[in-house]
N, C-alpha and C positions, 0 to 999 in steps of 0.2 A: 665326478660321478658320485653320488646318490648312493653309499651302499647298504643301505637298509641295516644299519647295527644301532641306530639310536635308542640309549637308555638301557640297552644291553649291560651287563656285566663280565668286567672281563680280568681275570688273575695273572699279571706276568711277572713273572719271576726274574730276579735281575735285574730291576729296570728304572734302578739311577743311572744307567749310564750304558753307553753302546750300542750294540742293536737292542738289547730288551726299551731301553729308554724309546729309542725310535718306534719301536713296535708301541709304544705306549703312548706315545706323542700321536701316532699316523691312527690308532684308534680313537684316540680322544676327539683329534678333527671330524670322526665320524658320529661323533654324541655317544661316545660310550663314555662308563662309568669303570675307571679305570684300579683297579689296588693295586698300590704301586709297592713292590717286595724290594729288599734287600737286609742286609744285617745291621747297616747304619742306622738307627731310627733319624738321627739329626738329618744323612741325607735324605732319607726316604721321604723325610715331612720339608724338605725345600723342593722335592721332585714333586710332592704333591701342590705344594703351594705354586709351583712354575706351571704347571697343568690346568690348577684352577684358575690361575688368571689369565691363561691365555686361552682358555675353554670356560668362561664361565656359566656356558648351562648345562656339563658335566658336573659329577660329583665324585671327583678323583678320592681315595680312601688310605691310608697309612696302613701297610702291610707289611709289617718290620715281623723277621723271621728268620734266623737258619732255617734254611727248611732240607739240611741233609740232619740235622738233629729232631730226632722223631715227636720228642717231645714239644718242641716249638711249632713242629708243623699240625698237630692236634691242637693245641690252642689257635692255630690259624685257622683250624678246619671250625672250630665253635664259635670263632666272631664271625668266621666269615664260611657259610654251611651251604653253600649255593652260587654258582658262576655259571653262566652261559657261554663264557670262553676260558681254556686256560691255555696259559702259551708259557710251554716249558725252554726257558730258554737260559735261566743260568747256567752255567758251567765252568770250569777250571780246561786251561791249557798251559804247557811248558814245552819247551824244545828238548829232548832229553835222549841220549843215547841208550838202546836197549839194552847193555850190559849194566847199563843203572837202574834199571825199570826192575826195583825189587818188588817182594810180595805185600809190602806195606803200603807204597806206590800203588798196586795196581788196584788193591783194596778202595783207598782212599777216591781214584778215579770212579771208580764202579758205585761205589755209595753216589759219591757228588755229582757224579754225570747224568746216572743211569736211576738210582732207587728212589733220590728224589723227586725224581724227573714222573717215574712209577705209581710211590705212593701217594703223589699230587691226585694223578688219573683215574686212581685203582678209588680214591672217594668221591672226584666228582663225575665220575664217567656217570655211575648207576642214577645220578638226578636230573643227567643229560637225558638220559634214555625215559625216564619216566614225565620227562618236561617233552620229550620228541623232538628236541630242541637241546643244538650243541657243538662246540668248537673246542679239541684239543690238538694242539698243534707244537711240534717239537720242532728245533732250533739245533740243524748237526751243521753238517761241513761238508765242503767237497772232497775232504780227507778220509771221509766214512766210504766212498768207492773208490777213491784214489790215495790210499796212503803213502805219503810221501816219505817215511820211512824215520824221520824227523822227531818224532813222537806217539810211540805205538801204542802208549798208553794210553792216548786223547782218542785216535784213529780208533783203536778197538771200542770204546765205545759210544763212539758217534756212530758206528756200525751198529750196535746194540738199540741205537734206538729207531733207524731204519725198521729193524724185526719187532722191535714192541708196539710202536705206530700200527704196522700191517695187521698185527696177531687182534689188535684192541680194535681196528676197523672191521676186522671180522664178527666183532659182537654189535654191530650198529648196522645190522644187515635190512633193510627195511624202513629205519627212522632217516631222521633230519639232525642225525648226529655224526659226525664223521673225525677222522683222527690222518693228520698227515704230518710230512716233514718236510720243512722245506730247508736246501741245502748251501747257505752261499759260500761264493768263493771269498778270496782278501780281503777284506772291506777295513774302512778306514776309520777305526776306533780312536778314541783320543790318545791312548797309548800309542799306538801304530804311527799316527799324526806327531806323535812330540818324537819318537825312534826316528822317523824319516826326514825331521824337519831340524835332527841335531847331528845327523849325519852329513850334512852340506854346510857349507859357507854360508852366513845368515844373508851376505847380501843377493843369495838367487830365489827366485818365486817359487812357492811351495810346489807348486803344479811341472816347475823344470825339474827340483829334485825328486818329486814323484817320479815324472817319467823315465831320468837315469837310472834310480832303484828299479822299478818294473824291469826296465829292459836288462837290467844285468842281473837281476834275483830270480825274475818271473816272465819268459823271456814266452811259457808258451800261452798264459794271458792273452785272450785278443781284445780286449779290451783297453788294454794297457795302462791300465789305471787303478787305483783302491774301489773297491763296490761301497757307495756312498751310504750310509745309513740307514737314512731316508726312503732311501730304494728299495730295500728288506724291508724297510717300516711298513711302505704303500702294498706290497704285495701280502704282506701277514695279513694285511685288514682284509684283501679281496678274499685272500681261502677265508676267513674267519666269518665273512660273510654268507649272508643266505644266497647269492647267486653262485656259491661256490661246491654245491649240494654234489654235482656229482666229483667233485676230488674224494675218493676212498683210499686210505692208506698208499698214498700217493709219496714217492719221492720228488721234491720239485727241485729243480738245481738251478739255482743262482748266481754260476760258478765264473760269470766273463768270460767261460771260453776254455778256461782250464784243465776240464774233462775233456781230452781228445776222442775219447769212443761217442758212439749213436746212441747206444744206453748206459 
């Protein structure tokens, strides 16, 4: 499918590697022009260079930045003053007991999850709106309605960005600009891949130690399996797209099954 984003521009954050990277790959396929963010320059310019060759009539862009240090994300805002999509999707997670979840902790979350997530939106939202034309799309979890109690520092605000999504959909009342979240569950990051795959005896198929972890970690999964990349990647593109007008601050859950409630 044809999703009408060719030659677009589009800012994700994150996206040497994981779902940002997939979300960046699954737009390129669609002829967008992709700036590829993270803090590594050296990776960020192999993410760019594995883009352009495998998309050579895109023109993927080197977007090397902290962008939770305010200063680095102002000089991204003046090479780069204009997107047609941003897809907030870096973040920080750990597993951590709430008796350790200090104040410096929860700080540190709130900046990296939530402010730069924020300050990206709070500059390209007003050229969206004056373009009529626009895609911001934030990247939580199914942890943000269901926290599993595992890490409340992460939970809390991936739920923060549920409300900032909605609040910021509320100023796109009328245009072709819209703001959502879309929420998967497990999914199988290269991290996630090397933990499950050193947890078993090397000589069983990655796909049987999948299924023993699922069924004794993640038992209410129906899915039963890691949510594959690729699959977050394909649906970022459809909201990002113009046949996706009417999603308004929209929760969308990608969760396999995880979420046991109807909403």
């Amino acid at each position: 499918m044809d999703m009408g984003l060719r030659n677009k521009t589009a800012l994700v954050t994150g996206s040497t590697r994981g779902i940002g990277k997939a979300i960046a790959i699954e737009l390129a396929r669609e002829g967008v022009n992709v700036l590829v963010n993270g803090r590594n320059n050296e990776v960020v310019e192999r993410t760019v260079n594995e883009l352009k060759s495998e998309f050579p009539s895109t023109s993927p862009r080197n977007a090397t930045a902290d962008i939770v240090d305010m200063q680095q994300r102002e000089a991204l805002f003046e090479k780069y003053p204009d997107v047609d999509i941003l897809v907030n999707n870096m973040g920080i997670y750990e597993i951590m007991s709430y008796e350790d979840v200090d104040d410096e902790i929860w700080e540190k979350y709130f900046r990296t999850n939530v402010l730069a997530a924020n300050g990206l939106s709070k500059f390209y939202l007003p050229q969206m709106l004056k373009n009529n034309y626009g895609r911001i799309l934030f990247i939580a979890s199914e942890e943000a309605i269901m926290p599993s109690g595992q890490m409340p520092q992460y939970c809390m605000t991936k739920s923060m960005l549920l409300s900032l999504s909605k609040s910021l959909s509320k100023l796109t009342i009328g245009t072709e600009v819209t703001s959502n979240t879309i929420m998967p569950g497990p999914t199988l990051s290269e991290n996630v891949y090397q933990i499950i795959d050193n947890l078993f005896p090397d000589d069983m198929a990655f796909s049987e130690k999948e299924k023993k972890f699922m069924a004794a970690n993640l038992p209410q999964s129906e899915i039963q399996r890691f949510i594959k990349p690729f699959e977050i990647g394909r649906l970022a593109a459809f909201v990002c797209s113009p046949y996706a007008s009417a999603f308004k601050g929209s929760p969308i859950r990608m969760d396999g099954g995880m979420v046991p409630t109807v909403f």
